[in-house]
C-alpha positions, 0 to 999 in steps of 0.5 A: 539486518536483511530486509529482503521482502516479497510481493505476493497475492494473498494465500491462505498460508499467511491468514494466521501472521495477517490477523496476528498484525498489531499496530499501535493506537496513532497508527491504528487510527490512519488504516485498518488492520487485516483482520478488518480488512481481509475479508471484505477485500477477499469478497470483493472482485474489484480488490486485490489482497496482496501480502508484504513477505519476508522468510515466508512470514507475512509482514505487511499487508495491503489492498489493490483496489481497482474499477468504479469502486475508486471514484470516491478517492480519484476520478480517473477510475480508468486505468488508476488503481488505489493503494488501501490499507497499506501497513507494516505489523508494528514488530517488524517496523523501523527496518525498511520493509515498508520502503522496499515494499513500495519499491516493489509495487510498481512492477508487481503491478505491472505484471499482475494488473498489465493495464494499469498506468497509475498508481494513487492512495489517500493519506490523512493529512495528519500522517506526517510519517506515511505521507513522507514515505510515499512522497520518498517512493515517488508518489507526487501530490498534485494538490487534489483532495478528499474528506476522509472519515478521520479528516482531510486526506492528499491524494497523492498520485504516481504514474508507472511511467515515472521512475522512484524518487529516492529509491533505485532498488530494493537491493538497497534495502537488503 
């Protein structure tokens, strides 16, 4: 099966797969879907919608966020920004598109967010399958810590100097 996935800022073209996404309910209860997560996204300056694309179909999604806005997640605000929202619609997971995505992020950062050195998320402590994920991707848990709305949650850290994990390329992927 061909996972070949893209990057990309959000574009208009994509709102109608974006708010078609359905997760089911365990995984609901860790993100938001684009349909509650978009708009605020798209209003704010500080936040980047981006879109996970294969064969011109949106199929993930999820939020850059940058600036002061962050200090709550990290205190490092200069130069981090924080990976939110980070989903694969349910019909397209178990194909390696989230992985492939993340195997992406690094350079799409570099190229669209030049000054940024670090890239951080929060995940529940509870999302075994996520913060396994991210750790493969080579997101590093350093051992800090904040209380989420649905729990305590690991910031989990990877610096862009750092190369992947487990991951070499997207081709692997494909």
């Amino acid at each position: 099966m061909n996972t070949a996935v893209s990057l990309c800022l959000y574009e208009e073209k994509y709102k109608e797969d974006l708010l078609a996404f359905e997760l089911p309910p365990e995984q609901a209860e860790f993100t938001g879907l684009p349909e509650e997560t978009l708009s605020e996204a798209l209003a704010n300056p500080d936040k980047s919608a981006v879109v996970i694309a294969r064969k011109e179909q949106a199929v993930g999604f999820f939020i850059l966020h940058r600036g002061e806005g962050i200090a709550d997640f990290y205190p490092n605000t200069t130069g981090a920004i924080l990976l939110r929202a980070f989903l694969i619609n349910y019909a397209s997971q178990g194909q390696g598109i989230a992985k492939a995505a993340l195997v992406l992020l690094p350079d799409f950062i570099r190229t669209h967010f030049p000054l940024i050195r670090e890239i951080v998320l929060a995940v529940n402590e509870r999302n075994i399958a996520a913060a396994s994920l991210y750790s493969r991707a080579g997101f590093l848990d350093k051992g800090l810590r904040r209380s989420g709305h649905k729990g305590p949650q690991k910031v989990l850290q990877y610096g862009l100097g750092e190369p992947m994990v487990e991951v070499r390329s997207a081709s692997e992927f494909m």
